[in-house]
C-alpha positions in Angstrom: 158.8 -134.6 -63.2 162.3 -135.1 -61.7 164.6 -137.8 -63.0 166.5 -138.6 -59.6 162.8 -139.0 -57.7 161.1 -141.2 -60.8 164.8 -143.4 -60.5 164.6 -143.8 -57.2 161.4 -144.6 -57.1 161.3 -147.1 -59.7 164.0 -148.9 -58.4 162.4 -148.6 -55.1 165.5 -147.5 -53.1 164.6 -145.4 -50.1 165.6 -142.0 -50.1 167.4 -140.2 -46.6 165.4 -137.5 -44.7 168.2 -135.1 -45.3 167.6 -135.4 -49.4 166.0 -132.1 -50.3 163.9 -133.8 -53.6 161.7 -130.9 -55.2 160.5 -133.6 -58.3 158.2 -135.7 -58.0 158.5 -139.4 -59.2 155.0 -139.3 -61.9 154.3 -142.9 -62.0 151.3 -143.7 -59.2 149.6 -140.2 -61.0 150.2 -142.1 -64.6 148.9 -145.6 -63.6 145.6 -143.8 -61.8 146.2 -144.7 -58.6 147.0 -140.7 -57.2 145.2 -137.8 -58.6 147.3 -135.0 -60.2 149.2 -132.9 -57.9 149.1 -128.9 -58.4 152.6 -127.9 -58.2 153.7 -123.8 -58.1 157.3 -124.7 -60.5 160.4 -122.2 -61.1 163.0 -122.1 -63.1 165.9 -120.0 -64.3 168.3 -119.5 -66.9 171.7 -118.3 -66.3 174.1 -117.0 -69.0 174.5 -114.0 -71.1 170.6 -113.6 -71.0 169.1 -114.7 -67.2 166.0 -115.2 -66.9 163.5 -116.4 -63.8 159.9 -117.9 -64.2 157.3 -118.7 -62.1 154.3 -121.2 -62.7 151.2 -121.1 -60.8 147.7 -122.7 -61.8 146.7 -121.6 -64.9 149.6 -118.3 -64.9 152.9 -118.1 -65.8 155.5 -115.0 -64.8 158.7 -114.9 -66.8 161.3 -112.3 -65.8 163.7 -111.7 -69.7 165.3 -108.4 -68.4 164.3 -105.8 -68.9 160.6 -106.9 -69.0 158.4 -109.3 -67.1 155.8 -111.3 -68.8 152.4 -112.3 -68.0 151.0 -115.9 -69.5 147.7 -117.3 -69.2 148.8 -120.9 -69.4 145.1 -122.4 -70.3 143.9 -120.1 -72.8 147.3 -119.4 -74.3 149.2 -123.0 -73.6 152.7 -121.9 -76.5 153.0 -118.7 -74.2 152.4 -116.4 -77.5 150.2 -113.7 -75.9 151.8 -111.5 -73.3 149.4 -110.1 -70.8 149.6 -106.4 -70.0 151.7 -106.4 -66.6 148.6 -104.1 -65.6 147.5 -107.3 -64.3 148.5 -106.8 -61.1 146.6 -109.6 -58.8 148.6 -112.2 -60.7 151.9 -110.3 -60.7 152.1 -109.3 -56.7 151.0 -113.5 -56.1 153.8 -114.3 -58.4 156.8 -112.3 -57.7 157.2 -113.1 -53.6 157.0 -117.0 -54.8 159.7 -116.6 -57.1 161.6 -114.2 -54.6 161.7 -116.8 -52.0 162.3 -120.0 -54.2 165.3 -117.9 -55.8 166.5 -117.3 -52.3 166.3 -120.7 -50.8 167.9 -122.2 -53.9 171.0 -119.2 -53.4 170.8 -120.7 -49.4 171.2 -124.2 -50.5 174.1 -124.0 -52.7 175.9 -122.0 -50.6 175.8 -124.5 -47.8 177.0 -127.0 -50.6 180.3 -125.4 -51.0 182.5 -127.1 -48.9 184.9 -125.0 -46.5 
């Protein structure tokens, strides 16, 4: 869910071409009127401890230097049991996704600074 797209949305105010909105606004999905969307999501933490994620389907891919974690979202939803990184079908799908979506959000805000 993204706060600025479900604002927007409820208010019904039209949003420009040029807005770059990754969230989705949940409501149509909620009422049943839009089946759920599968979404791959990332995240990171910055800070004294970084940290990167990846979430695709039913697998999640956390980066917490120095290790990377495997999760198995639907058997395992709390993220308790750390698969074996011998898992490698899921890690080498994972990895380039969260490589390029780090890389377009480093693009983006460096076009944001102003000159």
């Amino acid at each position: 869910m993204n706060l600025t797209a479900s604002i927007l949305a409820a208010t019904h105010t039209p949003v420009p071409d040029y807005a770059r909105l990754e969230g989705i606004a949940p409501f149509r999905v909620l009422e049943g009127r839009a089946p759920a969307i599968e979404r791959t999501l990332f995240w990171r933490v910055v800070g004294p401890r970084p940290q990167r994620a990846v979430r695709s389907g039913d697998w999640k891919l956390l980066f917490d230097r120095p290790r990377s974690l495997l999760f198995n979202l639907r058997t395992d939803i709390g993220g308790r049991n750390i698969w074996s990184e011998n898992v490698l079908t899921h890690c080498r799908r994972l990895r380039p996704l969260l490589a390029a979506w780090q890389a377009d959000v480093e693009d983006e805000a460096k076009r944001a600074v102003p000159r």
